[in-house]
Rosetta silent file (secondary structure, phi, psi, omega in degrees, C-alpha in Angstrom):
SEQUENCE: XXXXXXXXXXXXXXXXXXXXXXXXXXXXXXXXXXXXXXXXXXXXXXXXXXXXXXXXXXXXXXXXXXXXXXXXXXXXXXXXXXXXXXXXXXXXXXXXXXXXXXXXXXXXXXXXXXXXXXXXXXXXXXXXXXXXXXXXXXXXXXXXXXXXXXXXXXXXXXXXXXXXXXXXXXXXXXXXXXXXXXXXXXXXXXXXXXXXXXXXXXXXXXXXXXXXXXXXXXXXXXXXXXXXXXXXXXXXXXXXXXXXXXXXXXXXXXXXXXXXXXXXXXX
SCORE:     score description
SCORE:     0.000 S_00000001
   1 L     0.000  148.235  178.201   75.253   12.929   32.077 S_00000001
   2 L   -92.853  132.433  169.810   78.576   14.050   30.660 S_00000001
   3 L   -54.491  151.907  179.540   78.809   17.573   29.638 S_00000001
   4 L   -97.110  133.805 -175.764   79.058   17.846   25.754 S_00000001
   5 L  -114.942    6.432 -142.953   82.514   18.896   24.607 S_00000001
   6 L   -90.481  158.767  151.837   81.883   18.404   20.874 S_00000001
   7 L  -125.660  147.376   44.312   82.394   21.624   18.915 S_00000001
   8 L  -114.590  128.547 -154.039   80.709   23.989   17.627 S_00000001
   9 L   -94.370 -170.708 -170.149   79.564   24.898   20.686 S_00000001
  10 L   -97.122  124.061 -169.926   76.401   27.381   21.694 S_00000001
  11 L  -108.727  156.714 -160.054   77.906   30.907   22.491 S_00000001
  12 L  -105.665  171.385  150.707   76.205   33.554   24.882 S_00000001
  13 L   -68.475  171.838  178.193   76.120   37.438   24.119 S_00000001
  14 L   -74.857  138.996 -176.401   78.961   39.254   25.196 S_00000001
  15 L   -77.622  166.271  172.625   78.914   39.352   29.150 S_00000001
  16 L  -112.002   17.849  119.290   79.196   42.807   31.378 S_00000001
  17 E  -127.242  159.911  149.255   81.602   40.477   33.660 S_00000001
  18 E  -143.908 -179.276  141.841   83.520   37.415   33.516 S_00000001
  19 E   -50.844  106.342 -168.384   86.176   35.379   35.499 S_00000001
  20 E   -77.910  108.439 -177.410   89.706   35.256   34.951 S_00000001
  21 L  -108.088  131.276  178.522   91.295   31.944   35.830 S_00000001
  22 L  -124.855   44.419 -175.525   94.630   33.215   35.183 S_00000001
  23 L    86.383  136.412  135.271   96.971   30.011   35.453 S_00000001
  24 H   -41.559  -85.716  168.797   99.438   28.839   37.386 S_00000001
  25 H   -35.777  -62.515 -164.860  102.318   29.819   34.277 S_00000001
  26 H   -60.768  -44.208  135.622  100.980   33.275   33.715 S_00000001
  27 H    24.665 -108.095 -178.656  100.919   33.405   37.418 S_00000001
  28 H   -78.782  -16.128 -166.269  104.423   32.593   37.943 S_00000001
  29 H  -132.183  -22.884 -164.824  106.156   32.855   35.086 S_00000001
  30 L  -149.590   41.167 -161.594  104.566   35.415   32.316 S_00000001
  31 L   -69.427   -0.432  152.924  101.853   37.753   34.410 S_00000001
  32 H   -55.673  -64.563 -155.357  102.085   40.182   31.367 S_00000001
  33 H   -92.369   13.765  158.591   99.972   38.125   29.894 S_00000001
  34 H  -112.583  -33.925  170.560   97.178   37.875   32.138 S_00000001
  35 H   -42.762  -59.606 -175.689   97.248   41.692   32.632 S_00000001
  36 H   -51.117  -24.385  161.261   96.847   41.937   28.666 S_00000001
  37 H   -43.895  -41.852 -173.375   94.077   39.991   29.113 S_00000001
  38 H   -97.645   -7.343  151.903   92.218   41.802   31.505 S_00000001
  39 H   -97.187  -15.716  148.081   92.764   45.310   28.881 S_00000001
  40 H   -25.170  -79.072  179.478   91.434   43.100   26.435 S_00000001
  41 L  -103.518   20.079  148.397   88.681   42.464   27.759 S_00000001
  42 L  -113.570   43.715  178.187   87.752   45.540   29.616 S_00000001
  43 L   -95.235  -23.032  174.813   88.687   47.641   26.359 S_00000001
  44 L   -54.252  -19.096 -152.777   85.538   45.476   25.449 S_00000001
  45 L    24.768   86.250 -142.778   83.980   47.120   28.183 S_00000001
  46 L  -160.298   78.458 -166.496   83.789   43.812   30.083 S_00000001
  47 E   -75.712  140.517 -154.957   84.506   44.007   33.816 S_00000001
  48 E   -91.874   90.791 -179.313   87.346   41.433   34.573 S_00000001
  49 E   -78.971  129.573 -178.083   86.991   39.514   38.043 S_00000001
  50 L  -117.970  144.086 -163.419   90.212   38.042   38.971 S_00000001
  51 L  -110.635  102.864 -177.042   89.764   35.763   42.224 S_00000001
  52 L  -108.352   33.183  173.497   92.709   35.505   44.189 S_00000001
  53 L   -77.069  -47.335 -175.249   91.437   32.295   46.352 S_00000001
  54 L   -91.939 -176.646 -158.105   92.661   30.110   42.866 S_00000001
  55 L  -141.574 -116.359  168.228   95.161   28.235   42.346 S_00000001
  56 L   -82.847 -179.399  175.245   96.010   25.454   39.978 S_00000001
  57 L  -136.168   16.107  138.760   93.776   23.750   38.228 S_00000001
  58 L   123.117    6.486 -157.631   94.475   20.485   38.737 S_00000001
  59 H  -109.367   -3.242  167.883   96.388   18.892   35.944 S_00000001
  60 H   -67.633  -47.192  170.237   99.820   18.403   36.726 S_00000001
  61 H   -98.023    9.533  172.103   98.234   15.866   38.955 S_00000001
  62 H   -84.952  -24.049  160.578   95.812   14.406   37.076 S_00000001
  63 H   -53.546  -37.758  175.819   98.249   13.907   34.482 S_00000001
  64 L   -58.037  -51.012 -168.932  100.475   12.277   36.621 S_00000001
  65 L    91.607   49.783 -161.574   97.946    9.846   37.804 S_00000001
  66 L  -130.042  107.653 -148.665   97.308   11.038   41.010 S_00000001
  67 H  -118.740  -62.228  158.735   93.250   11.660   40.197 S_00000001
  68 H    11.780  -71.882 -162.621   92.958   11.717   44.527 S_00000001
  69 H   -74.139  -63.508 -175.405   95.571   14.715   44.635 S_00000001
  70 H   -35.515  -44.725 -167.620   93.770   16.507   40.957 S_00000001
  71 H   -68.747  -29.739 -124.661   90.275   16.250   43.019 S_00000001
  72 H  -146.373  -21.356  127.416   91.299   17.932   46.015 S_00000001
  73 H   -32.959  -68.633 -152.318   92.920   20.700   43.671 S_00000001
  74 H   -78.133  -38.793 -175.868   90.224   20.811   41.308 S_00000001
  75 H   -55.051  -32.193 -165.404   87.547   21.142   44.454 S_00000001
  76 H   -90.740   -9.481 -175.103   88.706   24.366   45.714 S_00000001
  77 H   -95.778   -6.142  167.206   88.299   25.871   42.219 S_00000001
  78 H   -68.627  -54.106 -157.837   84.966   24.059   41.957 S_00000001
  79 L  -114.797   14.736 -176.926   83.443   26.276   44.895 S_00000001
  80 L   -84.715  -45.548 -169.497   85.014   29.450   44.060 S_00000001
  81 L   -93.586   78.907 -145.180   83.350   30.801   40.978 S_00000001
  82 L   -73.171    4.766 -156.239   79.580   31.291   42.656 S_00000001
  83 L  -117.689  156.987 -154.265   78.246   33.971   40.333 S_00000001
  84 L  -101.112   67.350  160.314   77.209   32.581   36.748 S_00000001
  85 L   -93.756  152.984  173.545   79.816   34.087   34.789 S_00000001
  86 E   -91.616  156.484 -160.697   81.988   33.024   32.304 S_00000001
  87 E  -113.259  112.987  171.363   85.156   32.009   33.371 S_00000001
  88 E   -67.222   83.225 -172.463   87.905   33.163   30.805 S_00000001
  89 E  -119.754  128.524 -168.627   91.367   31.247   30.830 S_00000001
  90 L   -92.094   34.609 -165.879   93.909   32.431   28.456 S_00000001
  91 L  -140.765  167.126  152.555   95.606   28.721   28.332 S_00000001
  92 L   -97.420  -46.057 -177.918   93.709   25.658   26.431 S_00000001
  93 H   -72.458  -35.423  175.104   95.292   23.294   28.417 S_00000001
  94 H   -70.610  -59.152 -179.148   94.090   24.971   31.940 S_00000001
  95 H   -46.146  -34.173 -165.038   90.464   25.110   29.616 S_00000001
  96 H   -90.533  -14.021 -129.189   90.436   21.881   28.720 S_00000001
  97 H  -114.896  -52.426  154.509   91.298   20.709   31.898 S_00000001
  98 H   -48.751  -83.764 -178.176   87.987   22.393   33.514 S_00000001
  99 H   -65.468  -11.561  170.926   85.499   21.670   30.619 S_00000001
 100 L  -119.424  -42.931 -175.517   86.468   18.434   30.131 S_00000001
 101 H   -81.818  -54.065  -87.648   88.100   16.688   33.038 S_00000001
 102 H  -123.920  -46.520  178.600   86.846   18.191   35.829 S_00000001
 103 H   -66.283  -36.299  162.110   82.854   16.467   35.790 S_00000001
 104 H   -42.209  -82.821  177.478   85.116   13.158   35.806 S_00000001
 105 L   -29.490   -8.314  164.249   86.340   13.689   38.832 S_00000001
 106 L   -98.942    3.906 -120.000   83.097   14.096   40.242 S_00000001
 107 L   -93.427  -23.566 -172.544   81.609   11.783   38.612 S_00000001
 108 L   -88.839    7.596  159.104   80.902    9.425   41.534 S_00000001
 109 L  -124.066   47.103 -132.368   79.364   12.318   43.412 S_00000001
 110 L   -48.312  -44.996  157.101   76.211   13.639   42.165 S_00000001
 111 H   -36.571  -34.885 -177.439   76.365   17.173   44.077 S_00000001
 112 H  -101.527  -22.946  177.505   79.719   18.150   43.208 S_00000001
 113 H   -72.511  -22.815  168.548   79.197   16.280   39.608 S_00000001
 114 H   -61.921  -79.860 -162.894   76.092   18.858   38.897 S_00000001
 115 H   -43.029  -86.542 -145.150   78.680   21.756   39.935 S_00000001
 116 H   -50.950  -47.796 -176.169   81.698   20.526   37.826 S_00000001
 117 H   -46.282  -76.880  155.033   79.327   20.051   34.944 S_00000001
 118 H   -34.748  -43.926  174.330   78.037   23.771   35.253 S_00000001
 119 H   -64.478  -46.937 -141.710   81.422   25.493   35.666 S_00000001
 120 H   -57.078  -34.207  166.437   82.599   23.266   33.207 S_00000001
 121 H   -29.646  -48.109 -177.758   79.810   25.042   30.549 S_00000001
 122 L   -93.458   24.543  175.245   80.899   28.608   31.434 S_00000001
 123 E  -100.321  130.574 -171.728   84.647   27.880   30.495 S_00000001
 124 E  -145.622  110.092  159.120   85.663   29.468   27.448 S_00000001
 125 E   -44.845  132.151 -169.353   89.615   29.421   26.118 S_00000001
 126 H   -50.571  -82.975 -173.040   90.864   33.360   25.437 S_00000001
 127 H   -17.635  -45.536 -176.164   90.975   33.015   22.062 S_00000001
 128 H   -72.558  -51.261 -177.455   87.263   31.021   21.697 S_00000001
 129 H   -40.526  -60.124 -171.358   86.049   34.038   23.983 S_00000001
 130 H   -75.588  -16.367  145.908   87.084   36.710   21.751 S_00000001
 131 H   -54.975  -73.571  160.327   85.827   35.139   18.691 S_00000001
 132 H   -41.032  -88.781 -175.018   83.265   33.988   19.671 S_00000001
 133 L   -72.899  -78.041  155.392   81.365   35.927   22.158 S_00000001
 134 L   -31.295  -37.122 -159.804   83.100   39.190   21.977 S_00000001
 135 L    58.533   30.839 -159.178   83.702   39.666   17.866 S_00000001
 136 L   -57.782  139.819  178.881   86.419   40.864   18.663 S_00000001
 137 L  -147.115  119.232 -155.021   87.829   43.472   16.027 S_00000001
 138 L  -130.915   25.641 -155.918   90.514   45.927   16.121 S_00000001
 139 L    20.634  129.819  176.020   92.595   47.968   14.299 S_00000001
 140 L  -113.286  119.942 -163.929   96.040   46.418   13.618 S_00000001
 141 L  -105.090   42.073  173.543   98.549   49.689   14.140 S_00000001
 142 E   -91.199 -166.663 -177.928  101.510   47.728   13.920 S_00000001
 143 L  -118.075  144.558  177.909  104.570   48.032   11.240 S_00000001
 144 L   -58.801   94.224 -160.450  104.051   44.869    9.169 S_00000001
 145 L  -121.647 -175.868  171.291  105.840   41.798   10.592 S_00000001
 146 E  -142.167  128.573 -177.431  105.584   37.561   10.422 S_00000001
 147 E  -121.961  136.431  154.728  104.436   35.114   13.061 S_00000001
 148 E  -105.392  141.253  173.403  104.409   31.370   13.530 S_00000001
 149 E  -119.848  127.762  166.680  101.304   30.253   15.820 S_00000001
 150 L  -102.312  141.943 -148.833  101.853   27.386   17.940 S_00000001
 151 L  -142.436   85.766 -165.529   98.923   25.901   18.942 S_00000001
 152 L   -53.567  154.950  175.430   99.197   23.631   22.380 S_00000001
 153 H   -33.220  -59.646 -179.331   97.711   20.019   22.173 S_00000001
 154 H   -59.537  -47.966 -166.717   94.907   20.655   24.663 S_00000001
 155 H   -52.936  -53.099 -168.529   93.887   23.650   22.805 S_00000001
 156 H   -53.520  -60.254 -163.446   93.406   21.589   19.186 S_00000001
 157 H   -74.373  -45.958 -175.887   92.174   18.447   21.238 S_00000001
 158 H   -94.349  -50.570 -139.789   89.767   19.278   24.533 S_00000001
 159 H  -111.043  -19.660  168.877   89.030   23.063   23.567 S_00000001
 160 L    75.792   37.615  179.375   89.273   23.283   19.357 S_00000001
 161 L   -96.262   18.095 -176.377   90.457   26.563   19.919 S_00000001
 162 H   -48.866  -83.639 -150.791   93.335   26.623   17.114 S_00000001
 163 H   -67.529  -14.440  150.825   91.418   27.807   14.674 S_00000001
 164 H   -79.127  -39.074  160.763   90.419   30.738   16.827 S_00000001
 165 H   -66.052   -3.467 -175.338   93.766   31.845   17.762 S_00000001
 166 H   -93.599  -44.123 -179.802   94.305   31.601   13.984 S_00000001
 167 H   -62.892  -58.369 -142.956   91.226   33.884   13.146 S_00000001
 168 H   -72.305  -60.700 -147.722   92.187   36.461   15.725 S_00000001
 169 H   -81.663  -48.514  155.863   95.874   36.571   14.240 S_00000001
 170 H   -61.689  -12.527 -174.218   94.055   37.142   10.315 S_00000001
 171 L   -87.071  -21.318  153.221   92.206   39.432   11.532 S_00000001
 172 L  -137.438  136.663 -157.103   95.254   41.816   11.462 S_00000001
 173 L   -22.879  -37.072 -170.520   96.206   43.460    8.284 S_00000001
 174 L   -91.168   -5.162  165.723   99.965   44.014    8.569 S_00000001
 175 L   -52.028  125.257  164.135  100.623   40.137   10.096 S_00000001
 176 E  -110.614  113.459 -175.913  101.779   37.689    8.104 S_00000001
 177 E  -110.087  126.396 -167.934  101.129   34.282    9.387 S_00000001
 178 E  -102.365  133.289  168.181  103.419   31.334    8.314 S_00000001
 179 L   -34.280   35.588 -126.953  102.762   28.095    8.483 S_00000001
 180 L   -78.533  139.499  162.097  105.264   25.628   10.561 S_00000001
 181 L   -44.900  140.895  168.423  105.880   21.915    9.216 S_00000001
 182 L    71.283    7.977 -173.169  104.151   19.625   11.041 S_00000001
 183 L   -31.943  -25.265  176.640  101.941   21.788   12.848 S_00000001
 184 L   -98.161   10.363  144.368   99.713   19.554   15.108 S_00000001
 185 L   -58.059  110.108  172.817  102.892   18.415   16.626 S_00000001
 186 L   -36.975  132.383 -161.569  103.464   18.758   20.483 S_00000001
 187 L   -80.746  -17.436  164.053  106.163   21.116   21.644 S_00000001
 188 L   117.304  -22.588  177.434  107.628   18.412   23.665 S_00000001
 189 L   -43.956  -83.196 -177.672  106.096   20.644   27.058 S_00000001
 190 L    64.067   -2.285  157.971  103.363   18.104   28.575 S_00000001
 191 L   100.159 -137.520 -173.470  103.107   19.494   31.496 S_00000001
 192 H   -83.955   20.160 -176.502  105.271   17.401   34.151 S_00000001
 193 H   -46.818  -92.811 -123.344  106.207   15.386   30.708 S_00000001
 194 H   -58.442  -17.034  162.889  108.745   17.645   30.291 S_00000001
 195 H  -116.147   -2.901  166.894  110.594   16.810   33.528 S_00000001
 196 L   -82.652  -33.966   82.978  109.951   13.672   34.012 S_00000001
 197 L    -4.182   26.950 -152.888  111.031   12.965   30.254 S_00000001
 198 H   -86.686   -8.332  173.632  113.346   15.981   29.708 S_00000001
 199 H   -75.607  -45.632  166.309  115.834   13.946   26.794 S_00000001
 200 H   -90.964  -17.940  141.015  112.797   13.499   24.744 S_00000001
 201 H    -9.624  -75.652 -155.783  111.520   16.132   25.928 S_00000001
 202 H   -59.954  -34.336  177.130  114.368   18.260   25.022 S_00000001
 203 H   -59.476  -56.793  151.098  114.444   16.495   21.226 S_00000001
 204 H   -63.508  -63.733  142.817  111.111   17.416   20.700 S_00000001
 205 H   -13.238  -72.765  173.703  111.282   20.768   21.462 S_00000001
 206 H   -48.022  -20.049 -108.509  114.501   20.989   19.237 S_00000001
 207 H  -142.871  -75.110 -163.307  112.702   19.352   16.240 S_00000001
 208 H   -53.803  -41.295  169.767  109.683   22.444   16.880 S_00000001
 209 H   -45.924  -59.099  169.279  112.382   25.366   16.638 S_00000001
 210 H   -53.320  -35.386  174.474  113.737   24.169   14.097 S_00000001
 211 H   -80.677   -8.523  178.034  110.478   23.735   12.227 S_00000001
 212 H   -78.805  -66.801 -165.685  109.601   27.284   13.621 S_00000001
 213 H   -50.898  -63.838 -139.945  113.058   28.741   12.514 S_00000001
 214 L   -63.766  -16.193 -173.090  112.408   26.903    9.050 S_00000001
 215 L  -101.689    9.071  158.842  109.530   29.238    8.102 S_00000001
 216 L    91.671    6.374 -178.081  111.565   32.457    8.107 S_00000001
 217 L   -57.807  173.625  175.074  109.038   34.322   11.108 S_00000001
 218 L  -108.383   14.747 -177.373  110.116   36.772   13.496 S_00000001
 219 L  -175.282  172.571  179.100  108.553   35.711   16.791 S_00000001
 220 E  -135.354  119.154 -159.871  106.402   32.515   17.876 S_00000001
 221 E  -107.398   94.470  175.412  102.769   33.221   18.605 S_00000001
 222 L  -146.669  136.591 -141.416  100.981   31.244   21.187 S_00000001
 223 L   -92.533   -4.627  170.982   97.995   31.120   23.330 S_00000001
 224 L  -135.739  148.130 -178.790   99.619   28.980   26.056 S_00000001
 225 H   -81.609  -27.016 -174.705  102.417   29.747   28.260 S_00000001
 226 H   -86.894  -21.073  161.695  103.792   26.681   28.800 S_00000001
 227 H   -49.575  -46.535 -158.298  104.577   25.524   25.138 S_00000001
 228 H   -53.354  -47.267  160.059  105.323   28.942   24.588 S_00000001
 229 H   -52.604  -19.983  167.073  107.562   28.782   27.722 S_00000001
 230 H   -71.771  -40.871  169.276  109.222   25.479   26.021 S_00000001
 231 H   -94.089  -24.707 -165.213  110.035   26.172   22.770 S_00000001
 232 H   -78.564  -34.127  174.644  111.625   30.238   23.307 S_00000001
 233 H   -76.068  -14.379  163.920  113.545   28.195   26.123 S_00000001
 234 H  -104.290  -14.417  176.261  115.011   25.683   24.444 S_00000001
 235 H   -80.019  -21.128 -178.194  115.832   28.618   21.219 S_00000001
 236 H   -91.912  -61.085  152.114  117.524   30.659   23.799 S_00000001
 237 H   -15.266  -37.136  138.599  119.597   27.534   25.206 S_00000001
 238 H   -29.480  -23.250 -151.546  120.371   27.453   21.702 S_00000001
 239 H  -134.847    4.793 -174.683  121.704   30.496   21.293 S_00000001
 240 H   -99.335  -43.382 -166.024  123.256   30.521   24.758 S_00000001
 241 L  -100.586   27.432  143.960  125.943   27.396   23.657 S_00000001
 242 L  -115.900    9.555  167.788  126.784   29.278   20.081 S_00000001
 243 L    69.507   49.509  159.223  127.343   32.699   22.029 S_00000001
 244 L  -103.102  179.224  173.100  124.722   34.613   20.557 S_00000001
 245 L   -96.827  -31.377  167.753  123.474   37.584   22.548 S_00000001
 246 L   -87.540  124.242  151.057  120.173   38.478   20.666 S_00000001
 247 L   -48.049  133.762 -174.854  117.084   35.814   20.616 S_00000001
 248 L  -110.290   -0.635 -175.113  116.855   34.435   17.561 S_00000001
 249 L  -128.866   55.239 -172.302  113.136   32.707   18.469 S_00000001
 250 L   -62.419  123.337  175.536  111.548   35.808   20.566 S_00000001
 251 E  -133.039  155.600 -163.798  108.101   34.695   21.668 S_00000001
 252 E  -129.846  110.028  175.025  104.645   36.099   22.832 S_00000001
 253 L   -44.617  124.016  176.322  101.650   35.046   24.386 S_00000001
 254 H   -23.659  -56.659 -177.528   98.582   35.695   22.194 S_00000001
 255 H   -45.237  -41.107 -161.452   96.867   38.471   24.599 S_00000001
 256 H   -93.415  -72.048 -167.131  100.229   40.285   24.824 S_00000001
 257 H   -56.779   -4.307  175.164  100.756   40.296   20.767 S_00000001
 258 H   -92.573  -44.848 -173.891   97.110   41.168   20.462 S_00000001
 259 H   -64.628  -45.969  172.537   96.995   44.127   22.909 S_00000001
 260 H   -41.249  -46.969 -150.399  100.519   45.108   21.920 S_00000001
 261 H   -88.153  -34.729 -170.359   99.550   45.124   18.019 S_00000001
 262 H  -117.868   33.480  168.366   95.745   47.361   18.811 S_00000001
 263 L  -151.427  -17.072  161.432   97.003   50.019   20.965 S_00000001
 264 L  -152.077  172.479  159.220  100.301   51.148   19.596 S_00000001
 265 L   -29.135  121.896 -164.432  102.645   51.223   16.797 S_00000001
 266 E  -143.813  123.204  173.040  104.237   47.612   16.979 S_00000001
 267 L   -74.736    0.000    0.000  107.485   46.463   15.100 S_00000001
């Protein structure tokens, strides 16, 4: 049987550990924001296992259409997380990717399809976690500022976690969160889309700044690195060929604007 992905799903008490799968992007590209994770959730007093056996999680090449190459990814990440914890990924698309994909790829092996099925259960997107499970609540000790939340594809579609990253971001008093046109539009990212594609790529992405720009915020708020890496990278490229010097689209990975926002004074 295929795991149920439907939401709203059945939530656990808050754990005394969980797993960190903490990306490839945060990884390589934004590792602030898997630290802020892991003072997240042990301010929670929540001990944070990070495993440094994983690796990707399989979806560059399942996207791709390589399901062969995705399996043989997805496998070593399969036999890594033995202790029944929940495994905490601070990406929707790396969640959805797990909780949804990942018993396909077994599906034609009933030993490893029992396993995928079971991790896939204990996978919970940062955002759903802290909502959810946690309750998370905080003081917000910041100076009073406005965010646009971008909300990747995967998250809204495999993991529904939008509407958590949305809660988390009401939940403190001096934020003001604006709305962007067109919001359940794709940043134009995708994954290897974006280089295998990079003219529409690049189009889309321009289209999202601009609807980002259009709502007067002061940063772009988002729970995955790689839109987030996509649209502040095409706004700086922007701002690189009219010779400005200052970002005019500064952006932050949820974890990092939540931890930032509950621990000190925050413009």
């Amino acid at each position: 049987m295929e795991p149920t992905t439907q939401f709203p799903r059945q939530y656990p008490p808050k754990p005394r550990d969980v797993y960190l799968f903490a990306t490839c992007l945060i990884d390589q590209f934004t590792p602030e924001a898997g630290l802020d994770t892991v003072r997240l959730l042990e301010r929670e007093g929540i001990n944070v296992h990070y495993l440094e056996q994983q690796t990707c999680c399989g979806q560059p090449a399942h996207s791709s259409g390589f399901p062969d190459e995705a399996r043989a990814v997805a496998l070593q990440q399969l036999n890594l997380f033995v202790e029944p914890w929940p495994v905490v990924i601070p990406s929707g698309s790396c969640g959805g990717m797990i909780r949804k994909h990942y018993p396909h790829l077994f599906a034609n092996d009933p030993v490893l399809h029992a396993k995928a099925v079971e991790l896939s259960e204990r996978v919970y997107e940062l955002s759903e976690f802290l909502v959810h499970v946690v309750n998370f609540s905080q003081p917000d000790l910041g100076t009073p500022c406005t965010v646009a939340l971008h909300t990747s594809c995967h998250a809204r579609r495999e993991m529904g976690s939008h509407e958590t990253s949305a809660a988390l971001l009401d939940s403190l008093a001096h934020v003001n969160v604006v709305e962007q046109a067109r919001i359940e539009e794709c940043c134009g990212f995708g994954g290897t889309f974006a280089m295998r594609y990079p003219d529409i790529s690049e189009a889309i992405a321009t289209d999202k700044v601009a609807a980002i720009k259009d709502t007067g915020a002061e940063r772009v708020v988002s729970a995955d690195c790689g839109c987030l890496l996509n649209i502040t990278g095409r706004a700086a490229k922007q701002d690189e060929l009219a010779g400005r010097t200052s970002p005019t689209l500064p952006g932050e990975h949820l974890a990092s604007f939540l931890w930032r926002r509950t621990t000190r004074a925050a413009a």
